[in-house]
C-alpha positions in Angstrom: 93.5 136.5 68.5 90.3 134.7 69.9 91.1 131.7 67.7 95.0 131.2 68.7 93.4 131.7 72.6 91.2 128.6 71.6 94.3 127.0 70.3 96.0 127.4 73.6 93.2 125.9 76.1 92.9 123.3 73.1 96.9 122.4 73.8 96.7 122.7 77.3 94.1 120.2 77.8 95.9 117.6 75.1 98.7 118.2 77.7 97.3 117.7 81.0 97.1 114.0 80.2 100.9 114.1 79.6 102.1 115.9 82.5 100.0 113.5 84.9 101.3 110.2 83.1 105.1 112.1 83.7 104.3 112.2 87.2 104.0 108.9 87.1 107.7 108.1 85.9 108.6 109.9 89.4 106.8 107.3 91.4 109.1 105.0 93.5 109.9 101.6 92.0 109.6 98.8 93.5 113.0 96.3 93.6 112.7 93.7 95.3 115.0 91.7 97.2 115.9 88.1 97.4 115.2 86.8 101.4 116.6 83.4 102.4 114.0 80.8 104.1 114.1 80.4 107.5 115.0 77.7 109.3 112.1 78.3 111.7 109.7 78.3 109.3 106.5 80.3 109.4 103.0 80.9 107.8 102.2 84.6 108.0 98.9 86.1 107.4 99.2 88.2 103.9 97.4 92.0 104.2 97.4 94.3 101.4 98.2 97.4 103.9 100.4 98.1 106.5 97.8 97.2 108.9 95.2 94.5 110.2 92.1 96.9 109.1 93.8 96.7 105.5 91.6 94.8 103.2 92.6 90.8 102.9 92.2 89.4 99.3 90.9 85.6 100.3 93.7 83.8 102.2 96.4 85.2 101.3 99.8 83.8 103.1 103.9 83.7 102.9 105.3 81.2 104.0 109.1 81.7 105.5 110.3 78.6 104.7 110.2 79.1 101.1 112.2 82.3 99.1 110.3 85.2 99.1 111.3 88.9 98.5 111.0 92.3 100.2 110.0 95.7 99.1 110.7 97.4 102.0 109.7 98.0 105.3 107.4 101.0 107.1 106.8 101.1 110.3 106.6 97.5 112.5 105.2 96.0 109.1 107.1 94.8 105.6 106.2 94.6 101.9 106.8 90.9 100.5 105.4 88.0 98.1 106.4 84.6 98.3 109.3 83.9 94.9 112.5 85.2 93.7 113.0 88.5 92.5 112.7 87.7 89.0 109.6 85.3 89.8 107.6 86.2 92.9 103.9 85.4 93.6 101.1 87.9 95.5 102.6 90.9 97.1 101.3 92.2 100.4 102.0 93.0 103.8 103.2 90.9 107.2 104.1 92.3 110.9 107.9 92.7 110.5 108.3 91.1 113.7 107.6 87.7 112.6 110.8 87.5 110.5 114.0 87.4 112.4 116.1 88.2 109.9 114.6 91.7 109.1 116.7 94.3 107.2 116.1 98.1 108.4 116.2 99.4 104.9 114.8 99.9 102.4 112.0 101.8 103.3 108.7 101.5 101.8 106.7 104.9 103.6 106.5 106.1 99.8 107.1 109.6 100.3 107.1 110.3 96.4 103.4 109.4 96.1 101.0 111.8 94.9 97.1 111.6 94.5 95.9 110.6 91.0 92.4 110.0 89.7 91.2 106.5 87.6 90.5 107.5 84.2 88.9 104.2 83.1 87.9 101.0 84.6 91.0 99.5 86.5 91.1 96.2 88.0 92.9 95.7 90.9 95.8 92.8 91.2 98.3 91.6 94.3 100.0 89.3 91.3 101.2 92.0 88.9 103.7 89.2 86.8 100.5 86.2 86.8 100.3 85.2 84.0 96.6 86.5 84.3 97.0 88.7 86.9 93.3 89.7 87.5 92.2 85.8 87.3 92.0 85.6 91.5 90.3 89.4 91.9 86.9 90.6 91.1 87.4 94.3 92.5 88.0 96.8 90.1 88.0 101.2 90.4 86.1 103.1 88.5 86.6 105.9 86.1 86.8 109.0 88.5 88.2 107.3 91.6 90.5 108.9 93.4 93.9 106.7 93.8 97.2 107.6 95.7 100.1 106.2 92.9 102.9 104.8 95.7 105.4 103.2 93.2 105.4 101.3 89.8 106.8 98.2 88.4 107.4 98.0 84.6 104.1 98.8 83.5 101.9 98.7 86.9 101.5 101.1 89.5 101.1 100.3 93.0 98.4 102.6 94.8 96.5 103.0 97.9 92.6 103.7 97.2 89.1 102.0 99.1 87.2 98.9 98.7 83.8 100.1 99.7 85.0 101.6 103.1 88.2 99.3 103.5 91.9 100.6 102.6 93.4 98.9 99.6 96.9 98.5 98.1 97.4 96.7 95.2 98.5 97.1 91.6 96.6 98.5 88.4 97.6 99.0 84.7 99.7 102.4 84.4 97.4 103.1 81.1 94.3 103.3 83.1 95.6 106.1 84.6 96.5 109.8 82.4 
């Protein structure tokens, strides 16, 4: 009897892993949408939050008169990256104001997320389809930090977490996290 009790903790850890990476399946994902250029052109500042006192990786921009895509949009502020759907560059966020065209929907408040914790080292990206998508960034979390997972894409997930004392979104490997 003690043994098969063993045998059960044993199991139940092995499956904890499991049952947190199938939480992850439930995350939002990300689609993106094609936007047309504008004829009145802009350069908008690029944030990776739905704020100004989100971090800002270097100089981050999107320019309007080029295609870029949208993710969604919460609050007075939209997720974008400069591309196509297929093909899009750095994703972050711009005041929604500053593009006239602005669809309500989709949303992108994330109300699926769920707080999960870094189980290995896990640099961070804006570029998740670079073809070296860390090759810009130096920040990385560490084992043990605590992460909110907002919404994947193929094999990254896109989560909320700190830089020192600064709110961060961007996007880390799905195997870093169990």
């Amino acid at each position: 009897m003690r043994c098969l009790k063993w045998m059960l903790v044993v199991l139940m850890l092995c499956l904890l892993p499991c049952m947190a990476l199938s939480e992850a399946v439930d995350a939002d994902v990300l689609a993106p949408i094609a936007m047309e250029p504008e004829a009145q052109a802009q350069v908008l500042e690029l944030y990776c939050g739905p704020t100004q006192g989100f971090y800002r990786h270097g100089e981050q921009t999107l320019d309007t008169g080029k295609p870029y895509v949208l993710f969604g949009r919460y609050d007075c502020w939209a997720m974008v990256a400069q591309g196509t759907p297929e093909a899009f560059g750095p994703v972050g966020w711009v005041e929604a104001g500053a593009i006239p065209e602005m669809p309500e929907e989709p949303s992108a408040a994330f109300e699926n997320g769920f707080a999960a914790t870094v189980e290995e080292t896990a640099p961070l990206t804006d570029n998740p389809l670079a073809a070296e998508p860390f090759a810009t960034w130096d920040a990385a979390l560490a084992q043990g930090d605590a992460i909110t997972i907002l919404a994947q894409l193929d094999g990254w997930l896109y989560v909320q977490s700190e830089i020192g004392d600064t709110p961060v979104r961007a996007f880390i490997k799905a195997d870093t996290v169990y």
